[in-house]
C-alpha positions, 0 to 999 in steps of 0.5 A: 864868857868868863869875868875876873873878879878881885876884891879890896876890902881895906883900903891900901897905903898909896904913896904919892904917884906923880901924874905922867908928863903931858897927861891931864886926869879930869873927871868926864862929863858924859855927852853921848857921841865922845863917850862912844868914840873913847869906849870904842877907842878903849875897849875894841881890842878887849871885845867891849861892846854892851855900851855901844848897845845903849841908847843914848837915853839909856846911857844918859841915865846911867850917868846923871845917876850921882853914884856914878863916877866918869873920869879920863886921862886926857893928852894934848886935848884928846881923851886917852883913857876911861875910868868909871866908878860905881859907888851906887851900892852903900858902902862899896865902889865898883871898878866898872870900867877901865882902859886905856886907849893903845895911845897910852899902853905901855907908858905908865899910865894905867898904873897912874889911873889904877892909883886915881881909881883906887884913891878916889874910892877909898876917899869915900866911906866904902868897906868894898872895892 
């Protein structure tokens, strides 16, 4: 399996982007079953599985860790998009997960989360992105 890696290591000016009408960006509260219905619902066209193989405990843990950030754009109540951040090694943010579900492709959202994504990183004391 190949993996792309990119490399930020400064943080970017960002001017100001509004949030796409009808879209609510929220940080995610981790509660196993709708965690697992919106990775699959993300992540199925792109072959995203290692999650799903979690258990509940393990995943659980993962995100009571407070390195570890989960964040969703929400439409008319319903979670549309995964956005995970990892600030658990010192002074570096990892982009562990983000996606939209095929919901949101195409409408201007993925460049909104990738600015929220890229801000709230840079927001904390990080030479690595």
């Amino acid at each position: 399996m190949a993996y792309t890696h990119l490399e930020m290591c400064a943080a970017p000016e960002l001017p100001d982007l509004p949030e796409p009408a009808g879209l609510r960006f929220r940080p995610l509260a981790f509660e196993p079953a709708p965690y697992r219905d919106l990775f699959r619902r993300v992540g199925q066209d792109w072959l995203w599985y290692y999650r799903l193989t979690l258990s509940d405990a393990d995943l659980g843990a993962h995100f009571a860790d407070p390195g570890v950030r989960l964040f969703t754009l929400s439409k008319d109540g319903q979670d549309e998009a995964m956005l995970e951040l990892d600030f658990r090694t010192k002074g570096a943010c990892e982009l562990a997960y983000f996606g939209l579900t095929p919901a949101l492709i195409g409408t201007g959202a993925g460049r909104y989360l990738m600015r929220q994504a890229t801000r709230l990183a840079w927001a904390r004391p990080i030479s690595r992105m």
